[in-house]
C-alpha positions as a printed NumPy array, in Angstrom:
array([[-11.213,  -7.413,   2.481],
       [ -8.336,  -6.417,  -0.174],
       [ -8.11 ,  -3.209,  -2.234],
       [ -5.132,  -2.703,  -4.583],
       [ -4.265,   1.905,  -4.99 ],
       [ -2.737,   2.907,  -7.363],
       [ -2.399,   6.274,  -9.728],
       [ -1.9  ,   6.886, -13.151],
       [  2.377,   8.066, -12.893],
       [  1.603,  10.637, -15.08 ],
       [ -0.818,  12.337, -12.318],
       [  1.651,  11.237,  -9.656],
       [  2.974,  14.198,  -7.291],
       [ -0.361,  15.824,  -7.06 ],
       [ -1.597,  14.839,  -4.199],
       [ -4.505,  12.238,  -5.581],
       [ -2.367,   9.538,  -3.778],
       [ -2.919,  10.84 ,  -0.345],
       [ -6.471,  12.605,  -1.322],
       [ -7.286,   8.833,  -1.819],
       [ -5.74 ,   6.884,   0.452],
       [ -7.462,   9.235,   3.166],
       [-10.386,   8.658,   1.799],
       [-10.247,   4.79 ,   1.506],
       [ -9.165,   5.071,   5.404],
       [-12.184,   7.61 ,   6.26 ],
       [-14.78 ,   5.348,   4.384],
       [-13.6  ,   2.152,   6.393],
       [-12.997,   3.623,   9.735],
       [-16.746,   5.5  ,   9.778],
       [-18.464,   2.621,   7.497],
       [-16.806,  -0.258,   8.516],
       [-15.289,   0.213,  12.259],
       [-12.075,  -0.175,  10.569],
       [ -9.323,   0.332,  12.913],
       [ -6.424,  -1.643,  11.492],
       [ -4.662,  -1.427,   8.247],
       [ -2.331,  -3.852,   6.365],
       [ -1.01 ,  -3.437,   2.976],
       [  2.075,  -4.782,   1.245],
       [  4.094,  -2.598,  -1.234],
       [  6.974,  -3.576,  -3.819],
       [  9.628,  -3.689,  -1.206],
       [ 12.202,  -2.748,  -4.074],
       [ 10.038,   0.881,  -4.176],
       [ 11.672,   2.486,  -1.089],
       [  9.889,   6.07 ,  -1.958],
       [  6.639,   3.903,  -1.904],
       [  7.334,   2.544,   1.616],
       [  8.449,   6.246,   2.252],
       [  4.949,   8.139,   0.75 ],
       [  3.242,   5.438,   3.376],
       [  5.337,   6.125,   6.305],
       [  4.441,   9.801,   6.075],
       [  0.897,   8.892,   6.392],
       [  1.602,   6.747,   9.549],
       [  2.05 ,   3.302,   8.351],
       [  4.716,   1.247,   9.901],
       [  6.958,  -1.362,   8.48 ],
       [  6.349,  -4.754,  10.381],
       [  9.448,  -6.824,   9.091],
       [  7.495,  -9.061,   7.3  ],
       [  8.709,  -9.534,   3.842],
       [  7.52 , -12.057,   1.393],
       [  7.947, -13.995,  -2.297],
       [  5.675, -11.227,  -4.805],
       [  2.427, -12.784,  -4.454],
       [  2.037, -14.271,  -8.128],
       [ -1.426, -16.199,  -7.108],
       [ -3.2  , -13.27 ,  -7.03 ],
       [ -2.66 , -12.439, -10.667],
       [ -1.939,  -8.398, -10.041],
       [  0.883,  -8.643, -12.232],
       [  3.751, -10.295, -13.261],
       [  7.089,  -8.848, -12.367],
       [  9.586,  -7.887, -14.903],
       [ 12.559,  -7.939, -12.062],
       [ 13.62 , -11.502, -10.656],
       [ 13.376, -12.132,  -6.752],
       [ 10.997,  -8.774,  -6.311],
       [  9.492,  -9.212,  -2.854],
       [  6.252,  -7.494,  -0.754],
       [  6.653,  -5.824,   2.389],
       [  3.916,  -5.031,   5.036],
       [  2.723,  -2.086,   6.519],
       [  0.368,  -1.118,   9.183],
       [ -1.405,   1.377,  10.735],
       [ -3.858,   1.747,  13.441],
       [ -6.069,   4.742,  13.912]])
């Protein structure tokens, strides 16, 4: 199952970030027996990979080509790349 979060930058620094992404991890832990959680974020967006960390998510050292196939966007820097992330509650 895949899931893109994002929020609006002009409500950024608010808190609605973590509100939701605690939410999306209650729902699928409790609904779903979710224990295990991958994302990828921009790996050019350090304070991304930062706001994650602080909610437990580890870097794994896999980094990859952005994912163009899955038509989320098309980047306006050359070369950007995808890291992953985990977490397991």
């Amino acid at each position: 199952m895949g899931s893109s979060l994002c929020s609006d930058p002009n409500l950024q620094r608010k808190g609605l970030g973590k509100y939701m992404l605690e939410q999306v991890e209650t729902f699928a832990l409790r609904t779903l027996g979710v224990h295990k959680f991958v994302m990828f974020v921009v790996s050019q967006r350090p304070e991304l990979i930062a706001f994650y960390q602080r909610r437990g998510y580890s870097r794994t050292d896999r980094v990859e080509t952005y994912p163009l196939h899955l038509g989320i966007g098309v980047p306006k820097v050359p070369e950007l790349t995808i890291e992953y992330l985990e977490k397991i509650i």
